[in-house]
Steps between C-alpha positions, in 0.01 A plus 500: 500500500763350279298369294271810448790686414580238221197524354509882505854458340351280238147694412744826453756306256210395275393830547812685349564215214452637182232268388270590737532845484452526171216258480358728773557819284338304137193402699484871677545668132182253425219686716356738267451192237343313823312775599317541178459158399330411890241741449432421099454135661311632805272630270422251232470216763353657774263202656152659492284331181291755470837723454627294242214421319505879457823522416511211217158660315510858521634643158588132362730455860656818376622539904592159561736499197690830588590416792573159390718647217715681842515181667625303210759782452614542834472091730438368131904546396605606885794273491642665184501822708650345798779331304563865349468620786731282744785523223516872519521475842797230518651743204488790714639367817791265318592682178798779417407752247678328220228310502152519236225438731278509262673165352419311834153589492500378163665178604250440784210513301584286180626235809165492684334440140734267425416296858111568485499339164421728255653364212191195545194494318350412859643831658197753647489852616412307848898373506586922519227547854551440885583117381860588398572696793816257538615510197483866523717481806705244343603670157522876644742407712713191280510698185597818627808335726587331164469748236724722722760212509473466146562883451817492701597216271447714196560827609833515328397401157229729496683718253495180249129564465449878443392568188726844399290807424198353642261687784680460816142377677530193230851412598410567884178217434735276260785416764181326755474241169735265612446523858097417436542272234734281802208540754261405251723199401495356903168549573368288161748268637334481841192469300535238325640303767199565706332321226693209466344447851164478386620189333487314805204222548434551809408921444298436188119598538211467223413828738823710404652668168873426659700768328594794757634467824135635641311200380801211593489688864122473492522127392732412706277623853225327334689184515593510821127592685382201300720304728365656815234361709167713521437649847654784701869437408416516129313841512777647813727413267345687174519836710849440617613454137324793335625733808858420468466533090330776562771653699755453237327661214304167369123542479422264711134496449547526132808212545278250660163592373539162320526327821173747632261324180624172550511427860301757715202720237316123422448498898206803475326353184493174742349661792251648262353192373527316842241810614312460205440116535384573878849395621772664740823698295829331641745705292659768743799587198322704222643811287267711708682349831814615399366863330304612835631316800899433429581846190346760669632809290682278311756312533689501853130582641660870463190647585635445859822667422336788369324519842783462696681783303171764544468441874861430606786616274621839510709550165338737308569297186373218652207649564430716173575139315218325716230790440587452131460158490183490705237465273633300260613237773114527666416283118796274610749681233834556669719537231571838650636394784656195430701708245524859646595379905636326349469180618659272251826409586510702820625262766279684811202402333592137432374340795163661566403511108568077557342470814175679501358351203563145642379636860173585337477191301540260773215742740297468175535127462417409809196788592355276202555127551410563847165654350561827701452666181246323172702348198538715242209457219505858303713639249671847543696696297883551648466856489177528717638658845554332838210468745271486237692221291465271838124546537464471121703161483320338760207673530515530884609779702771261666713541157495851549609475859783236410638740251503781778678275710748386245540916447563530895807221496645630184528853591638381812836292355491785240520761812906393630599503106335859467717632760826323395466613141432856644831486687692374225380788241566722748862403557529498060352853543720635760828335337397645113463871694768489683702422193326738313547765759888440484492550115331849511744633764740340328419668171298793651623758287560316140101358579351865419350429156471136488181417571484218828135368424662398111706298639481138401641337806416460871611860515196593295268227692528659819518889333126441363403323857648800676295752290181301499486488902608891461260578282208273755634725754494868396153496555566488895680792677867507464774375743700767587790542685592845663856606540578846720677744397697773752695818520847541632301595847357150498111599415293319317413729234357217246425146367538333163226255423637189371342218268552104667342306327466190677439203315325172690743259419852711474455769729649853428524537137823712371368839466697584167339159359118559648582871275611319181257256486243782575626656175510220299119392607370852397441506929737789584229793476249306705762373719617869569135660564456162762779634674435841481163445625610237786732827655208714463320237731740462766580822568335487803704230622818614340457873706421259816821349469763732356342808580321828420634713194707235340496420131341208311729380185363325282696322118399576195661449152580789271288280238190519725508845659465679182216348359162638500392175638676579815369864496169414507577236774661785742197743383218225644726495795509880553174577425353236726700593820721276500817679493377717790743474845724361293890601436542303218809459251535294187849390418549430148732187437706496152436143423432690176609888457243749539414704214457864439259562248245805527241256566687281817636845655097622518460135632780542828372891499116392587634222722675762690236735500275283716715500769740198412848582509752310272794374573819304292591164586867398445633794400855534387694784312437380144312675232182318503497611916553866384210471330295487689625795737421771194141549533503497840209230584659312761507569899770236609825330339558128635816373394605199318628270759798428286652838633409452901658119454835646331572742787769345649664354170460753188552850581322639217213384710520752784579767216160412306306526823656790571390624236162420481423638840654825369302515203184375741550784754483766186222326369299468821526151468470197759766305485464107660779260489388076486704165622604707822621243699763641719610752724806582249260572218265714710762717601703541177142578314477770738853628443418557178097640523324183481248510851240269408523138511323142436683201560580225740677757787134581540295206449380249166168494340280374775132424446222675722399214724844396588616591837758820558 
């Protein structure tokens, strides 16, 4: 138990360093790029030859080179979008707004040149791809952590480098020259003493151009598999290596496919001329062993993860990542998820992505040397899909059965890792709302015109989450709430319906935040007819409970009530029937104040007219309140809750109630007081001609199935 706690302790440290998190949040930015370039690859290598013999001839291989072009520009330079991508991140998670982000960025990118070798005649558009994933990693985070150190350092002799008179966007760029020309300095530096290393004997290779830190890490693994027997340890080994690189950012296939040419693609060549001369194969490690018995989906055999997370998990995200990345992963691309999950660097993932590769390897190893399943004697492109890779390779149906059995074991140590990686986003989730739940009560009132979803912080993360499962879920009928309202004789004499929205992981959303991010998401009008329409359907139910004759309340906000939109919605409802048996009210909130044109009084006046009555929601005595008494449109007054909370510590409270009841009675007016929670207030409200009541005295919002 002790131990499982440590490790729980440990996963959630890595979890909240900054590194990770904002490697998490570069590769998460990536998607769209991923997206795009695993379909333009899909497509221009998909493994069918009458497909691409198509695609390379028709118009001059017109096809083939578009969506070449979109490869080239998207996993062609990806690691020059990753390093610009992972240094905005660390910029906008470490950085005070002194600080010229756009200097980092700038920084980041001339380092990951400078390390990929671009100042040597040898240097290739391949050094900018999925190869220099690392480096990616490696200068995002480095150059950003140092060009804000060298800021600091210059920050006060900034003011020695402003040219007078000149634009103010020029000086703003001028004072990051110092701080980049430092991070530029370091990284040539670390450069060049990467190079000296390529001056040692024992790494030089007739096979390698040793001038990056790509090709000495290349020679280097070559050097050391030349040293390793052949058999099962040499090739159990090979998976381990490019698994764990892999998990750090190195391409591990790309890393060691060196070592793949030299030591394990002569073996299918071999077993082709032994069955050519009449002879038996004996090579079991080929390229095509590794590509469709060991890399199924890629690296990590992810294809089983993907599984795993489409039968078992149960975060949405999860889930929405693993239908994305789907097809591309069925042609063993998986990019997607490797990235997007993501499962670089992400300690939960560590152990399966290690193990299941070498689980399959060794199942695959020995189903052939114990000649359970025929050598391998065909080739077959990496990208041709599982099942029919197996039978391909080996031209028996046992291949394709060894790979389904490989698929079985893999989803299975994939399965526990699912689960755990559900709980832990789930606990990230829960601790960014709740946070972000204490800010907008915190700053509920000063939050009216700043836009949530903007936000460029966890705020705004969860925000755009909360409106996207909103938004999913106004298509179903809405959960409301009713809460009674009585008369000083203790009848029931109504109900107002109330919007909970309840999301799956938090519960309960805060009804004044559900409301704001309605607004913001363009979702209020729709969210207001669900409602509307959810009353209208459990009136039934509603009469059952609270009884005959009684009201049914129902928001809406002054912005929505008057707009033709909402007339026509209220005309479809009255002229099919719908309003029929039914005492209905609409109470119109003042999240924004209600006009009085011409046009929004005929609005409220045809609203009326089919039998709705109206009535004011927090009313007080101000002059926006008057208002809306002069045209006499409304049936009922509620007031604000302010004034039934102050009774018993400002007096001007009882006097403004006072007087509203007053001005009610003349008016033939309702009046209903809210927040009645006491005996105290009950009686004083009806001292002073306030005799209807909602509140706590009487009972809170309760939903229909819940017991009395």
């Amino acid at each position: 138990m002790k131990n499982g706690k440590s490790f729980d302790s440990f996963i959630r440290a890595v979890e909240r360093s900054t590194i990770i998190r904002t490697v998490r949040s570069g590769l998460v930015n990536m998607i769209p790029v991923l997206i795009v370039g695993a379909f333009a690859l899909i497509i221009k290598t998909f493994p069918v030859d009458e497909y691409q013999d198509f695609i390379t001839t028709f118009a001059n291989g017109f096809i083939y080179s578009l969506f070449d072009l979109i490869y080239s520009a998207t996993f062609g330079v990806l690691s020059v979008y990753m390093t610009f991508s992972i240094s905005r991140s660390y910029m906008k998670a470490k950085a005070d707004p002194q600080v010229v982000n756009g200097g980092a960025t700038v920084a980041a990118l001339l380092s990951f040149f400078i390390l990929a070798g671009a100042y040597l005649p040898t240097f290739s558009t391949d050094a900018m791809g999925p190869k220099s994933v690392f480096l990616a990693i490696i200068t995002g985070l480095g150059s950003s952590a140092l060009y804000l150190a060298f800021d600091k350092l210059f920050r006060k002799r900034r003011r020695l480098i402003f040219s007078n008179g000149a634009d103010k966007e020029f000086n703003r760029m001028l004072s990051t020259l110092f701080p980049i020309l430092c991070v530029a300095v370091v990284f040539a530096l670390i450069d060049q003493a990467v190079i000296s290393l390529s001056k040692i004997d024992s790494l030089r290779s007739s096979k390698y151009e040793l001038d990056s830190f790509r090709s000495l890490l290349a020679a280097g693994f070559d050097a050391l598999f030349a040293h390793i027997p052949n058999g099962f340890f040499k090739g159990f080994f090979f998976v381990f290596l490019s698994s764990f690189l892999w998990f750090f950012g190195i391409h591990g296939s790309d890393t060691l496919e060196a070592v793949m040419q030299t030591h394990f693609a002569p073996g299918l060549t071999a077993n082709q001329a032994a069955v050519a001369s009449g002879a038996a194969p004996t090579a079991i490690l080929t390229k095509e062993f590794f590509d469709c018995f060991v890399l199924m989906g890629g690296c990590g055999a992810t294809i089983c993860l993907l599984i795993a997370i489409l039968i078992f998990s149960k975060n949405r995200a999860h889930r929405g990542l693993g239908y994305t990345a789907a097809f591309p992963m069925i042609f063993n691309i998986n990019e997607l998820m490797v990235f997007g999950l993501p499962i670089i660097l992400n300690p939960v993932m560590l152990i399966p992505f290690m193990v299941v590769p070498l689980v399959s390897y060794s199942v695959s190893y020995l189903a052939i040397s114990t000649g359970i399943v025929p050598m391998i004697t065909s080739e077959v492109a990496w990208t041709t899909p599982i099942i029919l890779g197996g039978l391909k390779a080996t031209g028996s149906y046992s291949g394709a059965l060894l790979q389904l059995l490989n698929l079985i074991l893999g989803v299975a140590i994939y399965f526990p890792f699912v689960k755990i990686l559900d709980k832990r986003s789930a606990e990230s989730q829960k601790r960014n709302y709740e946070a972000f739940l204490d800010y907008f009560r915190t700053n509920e009132s000063s939050l009216a015109s700043v836009k949530l979803t903007a936000l460029s912080n966890n705020y705004g993360d969860v925000a755009k989450a909360l409106c996207a499962d909103m938004k999913h879920r106004l298509k179903d009928k809405a959960p409301l709430a009713y809460q009674p309202q009585y008369n000083y004789e203790g009848k029931c004499i109504g109900v107002e319906a109330l919007f909970r929205y309840k999301d799956p992981l938090h519960g309960i959303v805060y009804p004044p935040l559900v409301f704001k991010l309605a607004e913001e998401s363009d979702l209020l009008p729709s969210l207001e007819e669900n409602v509307l329409l959810s009353a209208l359907a459990d009136k039934d139910k509603v009469i059952e409970r609270f009884g005959e004759g009684i009201v049914i309340s129902v928001n809406v906000t002054g912005t929505t009530i008057v707009t033709q939109r909402f007339l026509q919605f209220c005309r479809k409802l009255y002229e099919g029937g719908k309003l029929e048996g039914v005492n209905l009210c609409i109470e119109v909130t003042e999240q924004a104040a209600l006009s009085f044109s011409d046009e929004s009084i005929s609005v409220l006046k045809s609203i009326r007219g089919m039998g709705i009555k109206l009535a004011i929601d927090d009313f007080s005595m101000g002059k926006t309140s008057l208002n809306y008494l002069k045209d006499n449109l409304f049936d009922e007054i509620k007031l604000d809750g302010s004034l039934v909370k102050g009774l018993f510590t400002h007096r001007n409270c009882r006097e403004i109630i006072q007087s509203i009841s007053t001005l009610a009675l003349t008016l033939d007016l309702t009046v209903l007081a809210e927040y009645v929670e006491t005996e105290q207030q009950r009686a004083v409200l009806h001292e002073i001609g306030c005799d209807c009541y909602q509140g706590y005295l009487y009972s809170p919002a309760v939903f229909l199935d819940e017991k009395k």
